[in-house]
N, C-alpha and C positions, 0 to 999 in steps of 0.2 A: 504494500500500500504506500503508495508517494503521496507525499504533502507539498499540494499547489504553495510557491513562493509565492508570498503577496506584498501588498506593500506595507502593513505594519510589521511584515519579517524586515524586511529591509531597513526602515526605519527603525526597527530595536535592533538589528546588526550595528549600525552605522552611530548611532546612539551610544551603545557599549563602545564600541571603538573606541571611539573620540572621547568616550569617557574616561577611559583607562590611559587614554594619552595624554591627556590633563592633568589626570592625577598623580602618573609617572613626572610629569615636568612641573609640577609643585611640589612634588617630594623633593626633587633633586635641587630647585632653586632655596626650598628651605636651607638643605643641609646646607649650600653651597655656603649661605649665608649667615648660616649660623655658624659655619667652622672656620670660616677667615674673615678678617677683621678687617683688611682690605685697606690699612690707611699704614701709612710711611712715617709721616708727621702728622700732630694731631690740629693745625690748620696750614695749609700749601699754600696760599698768599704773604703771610709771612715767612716762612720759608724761603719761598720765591726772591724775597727783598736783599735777604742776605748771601743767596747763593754764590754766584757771581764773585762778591767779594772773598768769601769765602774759599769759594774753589783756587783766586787765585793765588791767594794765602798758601795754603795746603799744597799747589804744585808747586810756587817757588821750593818746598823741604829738600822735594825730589825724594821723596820716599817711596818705599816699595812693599807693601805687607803683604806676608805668603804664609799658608797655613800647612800643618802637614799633622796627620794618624797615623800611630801604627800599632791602630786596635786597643791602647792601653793608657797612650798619655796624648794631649795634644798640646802639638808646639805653634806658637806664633813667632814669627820672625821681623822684625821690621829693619830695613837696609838703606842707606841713603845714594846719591846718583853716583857714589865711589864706590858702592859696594857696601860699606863701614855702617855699624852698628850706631846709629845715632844716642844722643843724648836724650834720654826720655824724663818729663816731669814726673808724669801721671801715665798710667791706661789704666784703661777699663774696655770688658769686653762680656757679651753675651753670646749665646747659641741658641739655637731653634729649626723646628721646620718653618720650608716657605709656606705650608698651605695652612695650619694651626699655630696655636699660641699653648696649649699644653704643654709643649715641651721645651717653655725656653726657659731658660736659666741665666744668670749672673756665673762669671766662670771666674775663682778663687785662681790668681795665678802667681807663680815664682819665676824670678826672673834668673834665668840659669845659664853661663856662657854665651850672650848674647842674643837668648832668646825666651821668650814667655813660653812657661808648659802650666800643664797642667792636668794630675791623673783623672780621667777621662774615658768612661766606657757610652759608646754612638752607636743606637742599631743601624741596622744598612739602608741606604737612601739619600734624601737630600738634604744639607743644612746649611744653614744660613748661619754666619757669626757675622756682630755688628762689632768694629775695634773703634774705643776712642781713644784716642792718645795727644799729650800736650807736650811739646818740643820743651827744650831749654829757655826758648826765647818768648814761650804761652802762645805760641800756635797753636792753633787746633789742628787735629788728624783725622778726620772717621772716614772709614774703608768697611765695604761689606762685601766680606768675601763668600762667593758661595761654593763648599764642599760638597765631595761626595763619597759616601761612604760603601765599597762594594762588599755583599755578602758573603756568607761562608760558601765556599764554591763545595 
């Protein structure tokens, strides 16, 4: 026995559909929304005022910060346009993923042979560390490096 298609089959096909596609792409805009925070600074007009100056501040150092893991401690490095380990006031420095804020942290560092460590266990993936650092002369420094961490093969 076959069942004539009609038009209110159609209409509750096409209904359902579209139903279920809406509500897949509000679930996913929720989450999107709710798991990144999606801001850099907490207003970019101001921001915006100082950059410039800022930036050119920072390139005259001629600095160069490089991050390195090796699964147990992580080192920061920072180098000036000779190579040579600059004079540092201050740093400060955080870690995180790019796409949440659960995982970021304030990173406790020692400053060891010319470079910042710090004992350090990173699951596998992507992370973002933000470095602030203040020269001898109160330059500012901030560098956001992004890592990445590959899995146990």
């Amino acid at each position: 026995m076959k069942r004539e298609l009609t038009g209110r089959h159609v209409l509750a096909i096409t209904l359902t559909a579209f139903g279920i596609i809406i509500a897949v792409n509000l679930f996913m805009a929720f989450k999107a929304v709710g798991t990144f925070p999606g801001l850099e600074v907490a207003n970019s007009y101001v921001a915006s005022q100082k950059f410039d100056r800022e930036r050119a501040a920072q390139q005259a150092l001629g600095w160069t910060a490089r991050a390195s893991h090796d699964g147990q401690v992580l080192s920061l490095e920072i180098t000036d346009a000779q190579g040579l380990h600059p004079m540092i006031r201050s740093l400060s420095a955080s870690i995180g993923r790019p796409t949440h804020v659960r995982d970021d942290r304030e990173l406790a560092l020692t400053h060891e042979g010319g470079a910042f460590r710090t004992p350090l266990q990173l699951q596998p993936g992507a992370w973002i560390i933000h470095l602030n650092a203040t020269a001898a002369d109160g330059t500012e420094f901030r560098q956001r490096l992004d890592h990445f961490v590959r899995g146990a093969r």
